[in-house]
C-alpha positions as a Python dict, from the first residue, in 0.01 Angstrom:
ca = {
    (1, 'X'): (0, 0, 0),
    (2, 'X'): (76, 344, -38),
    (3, 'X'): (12, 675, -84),
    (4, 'X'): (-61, 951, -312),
    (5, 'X'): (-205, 693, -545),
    (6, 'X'): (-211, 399, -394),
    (7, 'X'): (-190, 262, -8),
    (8, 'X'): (-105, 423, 319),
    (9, 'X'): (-121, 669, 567),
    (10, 'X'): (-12, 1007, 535),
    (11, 'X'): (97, 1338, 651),
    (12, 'X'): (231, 1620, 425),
    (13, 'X'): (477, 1483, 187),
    (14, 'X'): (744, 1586, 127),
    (15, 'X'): (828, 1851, -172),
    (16, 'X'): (984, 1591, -366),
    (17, 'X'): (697, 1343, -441),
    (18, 'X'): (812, 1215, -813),
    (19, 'X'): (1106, 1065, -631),
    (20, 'X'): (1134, 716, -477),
    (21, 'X'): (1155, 872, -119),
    (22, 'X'): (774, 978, -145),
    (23, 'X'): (704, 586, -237),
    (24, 'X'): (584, 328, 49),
    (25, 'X'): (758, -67, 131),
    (26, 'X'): (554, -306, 274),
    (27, 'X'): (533, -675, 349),
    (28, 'X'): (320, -1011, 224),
    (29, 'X'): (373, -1305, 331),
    (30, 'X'): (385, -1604, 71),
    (31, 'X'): (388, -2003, 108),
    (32, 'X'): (651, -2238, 50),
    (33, 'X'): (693, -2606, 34),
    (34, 'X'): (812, -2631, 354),
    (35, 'X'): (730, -2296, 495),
    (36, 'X'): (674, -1961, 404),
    (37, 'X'): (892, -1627, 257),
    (38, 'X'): (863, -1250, 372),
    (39, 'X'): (838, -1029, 65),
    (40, 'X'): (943, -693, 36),
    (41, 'X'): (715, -498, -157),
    (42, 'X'): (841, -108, -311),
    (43, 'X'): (635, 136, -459),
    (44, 'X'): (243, 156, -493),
    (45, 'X'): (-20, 31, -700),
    (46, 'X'): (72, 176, -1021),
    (47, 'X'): (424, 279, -950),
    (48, 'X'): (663, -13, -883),
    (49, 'X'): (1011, 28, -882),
    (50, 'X'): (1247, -198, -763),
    (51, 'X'): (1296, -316, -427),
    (52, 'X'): (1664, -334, -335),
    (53, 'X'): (1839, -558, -106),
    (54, 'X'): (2120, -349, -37),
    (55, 'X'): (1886, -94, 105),
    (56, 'X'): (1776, -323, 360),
    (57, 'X'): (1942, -298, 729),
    (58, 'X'): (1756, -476, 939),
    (59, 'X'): (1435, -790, 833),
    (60, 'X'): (1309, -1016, 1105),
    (61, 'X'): (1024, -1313, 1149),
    (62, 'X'): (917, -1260, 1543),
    (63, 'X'): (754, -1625, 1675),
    (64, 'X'): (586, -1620, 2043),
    (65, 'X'): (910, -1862, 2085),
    (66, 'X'): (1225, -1646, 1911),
    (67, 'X'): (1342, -1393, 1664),
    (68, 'X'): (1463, -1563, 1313),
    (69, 'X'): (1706, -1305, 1146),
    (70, 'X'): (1576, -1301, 752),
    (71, 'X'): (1898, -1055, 694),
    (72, 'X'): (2094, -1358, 517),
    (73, 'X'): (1973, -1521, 196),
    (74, 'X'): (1773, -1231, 20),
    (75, 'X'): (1705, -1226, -321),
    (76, 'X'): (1534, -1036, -580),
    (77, 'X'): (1247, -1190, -773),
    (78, 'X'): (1084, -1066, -1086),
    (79, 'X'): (663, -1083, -1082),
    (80, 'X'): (433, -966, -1291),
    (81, 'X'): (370, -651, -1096),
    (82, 'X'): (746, -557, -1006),
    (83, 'X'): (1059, -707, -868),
    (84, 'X'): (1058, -758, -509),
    (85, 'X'): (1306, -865, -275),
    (86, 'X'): (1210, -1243, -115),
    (87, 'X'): (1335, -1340, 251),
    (88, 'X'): (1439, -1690, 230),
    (89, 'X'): (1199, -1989, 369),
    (90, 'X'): (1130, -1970, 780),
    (91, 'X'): (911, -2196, 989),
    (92, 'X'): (585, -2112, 1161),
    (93, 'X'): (493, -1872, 913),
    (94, 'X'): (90, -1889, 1022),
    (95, 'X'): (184, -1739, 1337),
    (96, 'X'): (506, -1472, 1312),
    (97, 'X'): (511, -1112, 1283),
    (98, 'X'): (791, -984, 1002),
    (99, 'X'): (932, -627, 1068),
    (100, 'X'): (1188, -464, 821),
    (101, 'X'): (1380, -141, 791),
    (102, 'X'): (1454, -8, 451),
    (103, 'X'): (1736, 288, 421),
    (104, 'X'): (1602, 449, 79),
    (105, 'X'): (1875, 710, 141),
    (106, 'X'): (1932, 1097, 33),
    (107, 'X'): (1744, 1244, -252),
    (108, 'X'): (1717, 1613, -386),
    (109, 'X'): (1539, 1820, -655),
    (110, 'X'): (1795, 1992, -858),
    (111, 'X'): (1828, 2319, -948),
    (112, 'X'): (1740, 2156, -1315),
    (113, 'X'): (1423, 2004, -1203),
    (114, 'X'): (1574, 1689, -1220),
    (115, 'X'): (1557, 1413, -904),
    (116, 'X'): (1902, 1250, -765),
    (117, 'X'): (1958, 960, -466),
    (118, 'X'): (2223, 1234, -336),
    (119, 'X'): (2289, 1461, -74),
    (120, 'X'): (2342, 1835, -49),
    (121, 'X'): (2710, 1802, -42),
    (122, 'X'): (2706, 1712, -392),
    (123, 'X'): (2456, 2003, -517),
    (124, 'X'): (2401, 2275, -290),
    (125, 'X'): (2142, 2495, -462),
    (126, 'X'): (1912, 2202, -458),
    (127, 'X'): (1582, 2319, -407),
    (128, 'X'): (1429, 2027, -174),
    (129, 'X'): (1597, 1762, 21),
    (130, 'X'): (1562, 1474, 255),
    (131, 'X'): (1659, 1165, 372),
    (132, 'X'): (1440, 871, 345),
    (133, 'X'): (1355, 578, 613),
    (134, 'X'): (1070, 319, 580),
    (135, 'X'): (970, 73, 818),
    (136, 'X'): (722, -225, 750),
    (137, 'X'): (542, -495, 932),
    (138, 'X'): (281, -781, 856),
    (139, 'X'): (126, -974, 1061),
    (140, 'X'): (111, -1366, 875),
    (141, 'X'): (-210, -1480, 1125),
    (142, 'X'): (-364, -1631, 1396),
    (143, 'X'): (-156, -1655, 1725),
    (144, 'X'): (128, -1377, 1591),
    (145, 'X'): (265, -1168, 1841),
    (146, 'X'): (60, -881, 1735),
    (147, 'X'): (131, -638, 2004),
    (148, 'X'): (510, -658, 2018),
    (149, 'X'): (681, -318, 1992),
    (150, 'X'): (962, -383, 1734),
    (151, 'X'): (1127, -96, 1849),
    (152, 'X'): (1218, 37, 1508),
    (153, 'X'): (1196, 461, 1460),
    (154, 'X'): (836, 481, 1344),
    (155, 'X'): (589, 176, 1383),
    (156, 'X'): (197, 84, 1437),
    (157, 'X'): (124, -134, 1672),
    (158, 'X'): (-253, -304, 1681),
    (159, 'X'): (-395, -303, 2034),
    (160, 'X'): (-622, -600, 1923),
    (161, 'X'): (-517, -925, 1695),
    (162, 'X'): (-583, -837, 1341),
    (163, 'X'): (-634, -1199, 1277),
    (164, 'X'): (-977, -1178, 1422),
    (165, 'X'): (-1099, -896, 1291),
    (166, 'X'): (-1444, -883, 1073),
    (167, 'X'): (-1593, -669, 834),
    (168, 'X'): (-1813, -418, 1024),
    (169, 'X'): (-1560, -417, 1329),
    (170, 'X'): (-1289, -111, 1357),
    (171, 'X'): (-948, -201, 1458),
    (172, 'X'): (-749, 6, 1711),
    (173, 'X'): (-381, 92, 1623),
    (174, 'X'): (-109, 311, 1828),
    (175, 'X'): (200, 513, 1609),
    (176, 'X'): (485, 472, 1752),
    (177, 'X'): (748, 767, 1687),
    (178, 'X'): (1069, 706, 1881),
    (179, 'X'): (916, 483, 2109),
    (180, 'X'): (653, 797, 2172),
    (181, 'X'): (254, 793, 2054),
    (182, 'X'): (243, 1036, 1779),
    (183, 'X'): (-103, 1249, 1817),
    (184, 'X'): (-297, 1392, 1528),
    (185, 'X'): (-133, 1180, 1232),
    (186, 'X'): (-342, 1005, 911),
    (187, 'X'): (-366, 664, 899),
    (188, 'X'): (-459, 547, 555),
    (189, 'X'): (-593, 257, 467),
    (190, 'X'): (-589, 15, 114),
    (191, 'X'): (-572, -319, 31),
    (192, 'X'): (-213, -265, -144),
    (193, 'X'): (-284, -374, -475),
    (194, 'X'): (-558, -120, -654),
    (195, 'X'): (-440, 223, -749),
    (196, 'X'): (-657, 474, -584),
    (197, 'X'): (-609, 842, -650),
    (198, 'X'): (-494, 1012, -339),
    (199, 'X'): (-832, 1201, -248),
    (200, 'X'): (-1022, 861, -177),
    (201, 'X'): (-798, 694, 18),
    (202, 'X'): (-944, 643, 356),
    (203, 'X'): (-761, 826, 618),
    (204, 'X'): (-795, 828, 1037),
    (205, 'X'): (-625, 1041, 1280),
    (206, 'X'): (-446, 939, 1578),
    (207, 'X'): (-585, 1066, 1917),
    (208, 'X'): (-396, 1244, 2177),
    (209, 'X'): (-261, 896, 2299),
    (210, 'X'): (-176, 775, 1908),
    (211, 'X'): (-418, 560, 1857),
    (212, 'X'): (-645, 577, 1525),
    (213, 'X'): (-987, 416, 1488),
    (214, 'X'): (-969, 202, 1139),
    (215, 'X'): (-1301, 25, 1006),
    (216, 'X'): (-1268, -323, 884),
    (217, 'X'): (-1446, -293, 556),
    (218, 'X'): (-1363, -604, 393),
    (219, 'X'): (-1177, -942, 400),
    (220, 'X'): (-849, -974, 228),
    (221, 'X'): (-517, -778, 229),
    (222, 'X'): (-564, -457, 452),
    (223, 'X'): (-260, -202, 420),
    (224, 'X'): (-189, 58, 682),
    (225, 'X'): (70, 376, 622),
    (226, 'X'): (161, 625, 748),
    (227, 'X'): (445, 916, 636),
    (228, 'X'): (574, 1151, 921),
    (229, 'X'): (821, 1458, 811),
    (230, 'X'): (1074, 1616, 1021),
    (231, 'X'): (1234, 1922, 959),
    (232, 'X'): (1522, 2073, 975),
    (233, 'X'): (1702, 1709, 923),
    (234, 'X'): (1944, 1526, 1194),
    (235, 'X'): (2178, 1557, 940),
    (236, 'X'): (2134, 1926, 807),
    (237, 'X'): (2505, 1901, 670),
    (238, 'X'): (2322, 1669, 423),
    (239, 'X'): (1948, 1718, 387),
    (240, 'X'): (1688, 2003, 451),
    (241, 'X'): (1434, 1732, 638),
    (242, 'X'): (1361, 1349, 746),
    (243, 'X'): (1093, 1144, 554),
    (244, 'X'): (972, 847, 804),
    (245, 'X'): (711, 597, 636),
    (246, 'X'): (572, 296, 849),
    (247, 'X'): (330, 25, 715),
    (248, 'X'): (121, -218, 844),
    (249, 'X'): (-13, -568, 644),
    (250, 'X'): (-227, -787, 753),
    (251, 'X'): (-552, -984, 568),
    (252, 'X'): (-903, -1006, 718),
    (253, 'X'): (-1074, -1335, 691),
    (254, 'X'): (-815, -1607, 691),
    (255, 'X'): (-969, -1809, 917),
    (256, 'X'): (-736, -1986, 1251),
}
């Protein structure tokens, strides 16, 4: 799921790609004994840093009956592909849709060359700058709530249940920025696991009402992103520009 080499959807990135701001987070869902975890994925295909819990501010299962706060109980867990962060066990997981915000903070190119999590503050001549904020969803199935509006900075929102989606179908989604639709932005699409170098990766761009056209090519994991820039920054005093990313998970062919 993410960009440049990997899954997403895109805009101009930011000067600063090598960094971890330019990277994507997204979701998967896993089983459990006796229900299911929300995993918190960082990176993309062949890039995987660490995900970090302490960058995490807000993680949440939505059920058509409440909200389950995932905040409490995180932990990190070391696969074969990276170390994610795991949510800890919550019911109804065949029918919830998970949303999480991810603070990756302030980052700069130095004077130097060299990349820093910091803020201008600490090294004025820096020659690039931004803040970095990623929002993620996935939708675990049949029955989610598929259309709710999180209400998080930057989001997609499907206007038809992935769950029943098909190969050969195309699946309508609306960007969300501030609560707004966001017109002629690139959705990309991958199935979040093989690398892909950044001129194939499908893209589709949102109409004047935000809403993008994606083709269901396959069954399995289907990974939506999107990266939105914003320049000069809300906080000039400490970066030249914003970095928004938003993803969207959810797998073709499940079955109800």
């Amino acid at each position: 799921m993410m960009k440049k080499t990997c899954l997403a959807f895109a805009v101009a990135v930011c000067a600063i790609p090598q960094t971890a701001a330019a990277h994507d987070v997204w979701l998967t869902i896993s089983q459990a004994e006796d229900g299911c975890r929300a995993i918190v994925n960082y990176g993309h295909p062949n890039d995987r840093p660490p995900a970090l819990v302490d960058k995490i501010v807000d993680f949440a299962a939505l059920t058509g009956k409440e909200r389950v706060d995932l905040l409490g109980g995180l932990s990190h867990k070391q696969t074969p592909a990276a170390i994610i962060v795991e949510s800890r066990v919550f019911d109804d997981c065949g029918h919830s849709l998970v949303a999480v915000s991810y603070d990756n903070g302030f980052w700069l190119k130095a004077p130097s060359g060299s990349y820093h999590n910091a803020t201008v503050r600490s090294v004025p001549d820096a020659q690039d700058s931004l803040w970095s904020v990623k929002f993620a969803k996935a939708i675990s199935g049949p029955g989610a709530p598929w259309g709710t509006v999180v209400g998080t900075l930057f989001e997609v929102v499907p206007l038809s249940d992935p769950a029943a989606a098909k190969p050969g179908d195309s699946l309508r989604v609306r960007v969300l920025f501030q609560g707004k639709p966001l017109a002629g932005i690139a959705v990309e699409r991958t199935d979040g696991v093989t690398p892909v170098k950044e001129d194939d990766i499908p893209r589709f761009t949102t109409d004047s009402d935000g809403v993008a056209s994606v083709p269901i090519v396959g069954t399995g994991l289907h990974l939506l992103a999107i990266d939105y820039k914003v320049s000069p920054s809300a906080t000039p005093g400490l970066a030249k520009m914003d970095l928004y990313n938003t993803t969207l998970t959810f797998t073709v062919g499940q079955g109800n």
